[in-house]
N, C-alpha and C positions, 0 to 999 in steps of 0.2 A: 484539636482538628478531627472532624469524622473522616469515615474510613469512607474509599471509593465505594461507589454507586454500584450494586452487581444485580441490579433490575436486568431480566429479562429482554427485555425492549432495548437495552443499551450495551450493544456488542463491546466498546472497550470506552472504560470511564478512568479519568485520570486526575487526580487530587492533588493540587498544590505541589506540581513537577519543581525541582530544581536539579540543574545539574551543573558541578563544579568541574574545572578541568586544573591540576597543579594546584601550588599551596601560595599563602602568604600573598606578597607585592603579585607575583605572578600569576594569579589564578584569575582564571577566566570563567566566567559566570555564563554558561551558555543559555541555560534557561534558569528564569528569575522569578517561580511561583506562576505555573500553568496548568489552571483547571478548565477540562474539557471532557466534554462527553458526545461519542457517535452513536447514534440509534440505529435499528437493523434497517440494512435496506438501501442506509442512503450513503450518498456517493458527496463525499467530501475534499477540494480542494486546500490545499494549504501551503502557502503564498509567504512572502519575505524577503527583504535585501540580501544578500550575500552575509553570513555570522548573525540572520538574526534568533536562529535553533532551530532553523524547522526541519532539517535533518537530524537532530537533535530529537528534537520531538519523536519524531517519526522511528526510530532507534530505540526508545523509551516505550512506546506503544506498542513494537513487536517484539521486547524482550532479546532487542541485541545490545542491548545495554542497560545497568541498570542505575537508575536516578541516586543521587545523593542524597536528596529526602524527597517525602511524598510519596506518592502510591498509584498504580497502575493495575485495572481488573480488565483483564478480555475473556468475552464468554464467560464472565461470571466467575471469573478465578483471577484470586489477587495474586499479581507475579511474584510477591516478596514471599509468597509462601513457599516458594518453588524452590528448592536444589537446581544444580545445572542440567543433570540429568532429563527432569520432570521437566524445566523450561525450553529444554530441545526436543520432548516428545511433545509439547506442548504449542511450539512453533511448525513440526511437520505436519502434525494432526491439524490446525485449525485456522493454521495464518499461511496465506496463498502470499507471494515477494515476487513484485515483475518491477526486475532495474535499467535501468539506461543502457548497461553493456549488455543485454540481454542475459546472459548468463549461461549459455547451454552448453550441454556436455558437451565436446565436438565431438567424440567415437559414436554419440551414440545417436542414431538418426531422432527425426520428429514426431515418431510413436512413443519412443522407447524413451523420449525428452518430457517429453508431455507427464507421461505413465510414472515418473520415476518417485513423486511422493509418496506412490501407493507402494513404487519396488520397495522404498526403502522400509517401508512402514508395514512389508507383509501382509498387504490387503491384496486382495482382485479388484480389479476396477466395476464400478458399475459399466458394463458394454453398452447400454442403451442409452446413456447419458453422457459417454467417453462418444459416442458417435454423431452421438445429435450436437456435442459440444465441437467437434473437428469441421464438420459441415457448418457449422454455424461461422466457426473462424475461417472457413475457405482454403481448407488444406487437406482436403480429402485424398486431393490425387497427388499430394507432397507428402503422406506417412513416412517413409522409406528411406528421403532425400534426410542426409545430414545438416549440420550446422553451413558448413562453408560452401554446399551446395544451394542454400535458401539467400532471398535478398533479405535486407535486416528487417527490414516489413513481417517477412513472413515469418523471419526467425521471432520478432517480436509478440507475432501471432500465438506461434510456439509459447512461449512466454506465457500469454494471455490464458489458452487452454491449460497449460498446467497450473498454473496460479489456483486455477477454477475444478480443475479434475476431482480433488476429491472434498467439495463442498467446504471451504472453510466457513469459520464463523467471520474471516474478516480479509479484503485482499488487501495492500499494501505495495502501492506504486511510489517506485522512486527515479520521477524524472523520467516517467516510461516513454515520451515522445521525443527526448531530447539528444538520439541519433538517426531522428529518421525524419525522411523530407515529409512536405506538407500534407501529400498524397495519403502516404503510409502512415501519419500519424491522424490524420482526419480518420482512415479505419479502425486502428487500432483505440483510442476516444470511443468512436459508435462503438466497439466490439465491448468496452467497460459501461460506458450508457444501458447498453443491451442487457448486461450482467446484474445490473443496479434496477432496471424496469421489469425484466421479462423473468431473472432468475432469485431476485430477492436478494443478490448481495454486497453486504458492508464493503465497501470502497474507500481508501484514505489515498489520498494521491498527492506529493509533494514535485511541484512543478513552478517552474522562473516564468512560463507562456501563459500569456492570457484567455489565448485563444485554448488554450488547453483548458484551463480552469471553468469556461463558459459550458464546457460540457457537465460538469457538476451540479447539484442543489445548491452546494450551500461554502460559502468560500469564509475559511480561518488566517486569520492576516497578522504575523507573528513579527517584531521590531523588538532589537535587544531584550529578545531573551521571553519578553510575555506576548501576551494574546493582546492586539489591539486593535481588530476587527473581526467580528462574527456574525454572518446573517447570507443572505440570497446571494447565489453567485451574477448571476446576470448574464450579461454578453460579454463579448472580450471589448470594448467600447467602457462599456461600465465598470466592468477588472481594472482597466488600464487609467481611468480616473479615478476609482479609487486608489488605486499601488502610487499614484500622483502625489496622494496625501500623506502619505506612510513616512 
């Protein structure tokens, strides 16, 4: 078997995934030999019944889990080379995680939520791109307001900026529209569209909506355990006949 792909071009490349869960009669096969590759830039859907790994996947590609065999390279670094240590500097430095619960500290207001990969990681923020990024998400006059002060929209927003704050190689959405009404998820969608045209960045996004997926390029369509659609996302019209077929 060759080793993952660690071209330039190709923010996170993944070789003949498998992941097993338990032993013997009891084990569960969640992914069954999955190779895939994202190029920089683009903004990738990825789609599935309920058990079919694309959680799974998704966990495998960011280094919160590591595969049973096969092989996973982000940014051009294979994870299996990594100690825990190196794969936790490796997740704050370069892979941006916006989840369904949104995740934010509650003490700490929407600056201070935003800013915290840089806190933890003893950088200064870039100010001129920390600012152009908070106007961009529509929270400029929210800095201040904490978690249980913001509606889940903006807390998601929150989300959004930090993901993006200190440029990763790659963002990684899990389910990011799947607390919030139509409204707030139609902006939150453009604010990842916008990140993918206007900022140049890698987008993985695992999502059950079609309409959510329509915002992508390019949709990944996973059924027990492998890859069994990959190509143009289309409209949520076209998602939802394909997901028909699955």
């Amino acid at each position: 078997m060759g080793g993952v792909n660690t071209s330039p071009s190709l923010i996170v490349s993944a070789v003949d995934l498998t992941r097993t869960y338990g032993e013997g009669d009891a084990a569960v096969h969640a992914l069954a030999g999955v190779s895939v590759d994202f190029p920089a830039g683009g903004f990738t859907a990825v789609m599935g019944p309920s058990g079919s790994g694309k959680s799974t996947l998704m966990h495998l590609l960011a280094g919160l889990d590591r595969p049973t065999s096969g092989s996973v390279a982000v940014a051009g670094t294979e994870l299996s080379t990594l100690d825990d240590g190196d794969l936790t500097r490796l997740r704050r430095d370069r892979i941006g995680f916006i989840f369904q619960a949104f995740n934010l500290v509650p003490v700490l207001n929407a600056e201070e939520n935003i800013l915290l990969p840089l806190t933890l990681a003893g950088t200064d923020p870039d100010r001129e791109w920390y600012d152009r990024l908070v106007d961009r998400v529509g929270l400029s006059d929210r800095k201040t307001h904490r978690p249980a002060e913001l509606s889940g929209g903006q807390q998601q927003r929150v989300a959004v900026a930090r993901a993006l704050v200190h440029k990763p190689a790659v963002v990684f959405a899990d389910e990011p529209t799947g607390n919030l009404d139509s409204t707030a998820s139609a902006e939150v969608l453009g604010l990842l569209r916008t990140a993918a045209d206007d900022y140049g960045q890698t987008i993985i996004m695992v999502t059950h909506d079609a309409n959510a997926a329509s915002y992508a390029d390019r949709l990944v369509v996973l059924a027990d355990g492998r890859v069994v659609s990959d190509g143009p996302a289309g409209d949520a019209e076209a998602v939802l006949e394909l997901m028909k077929t699955i």
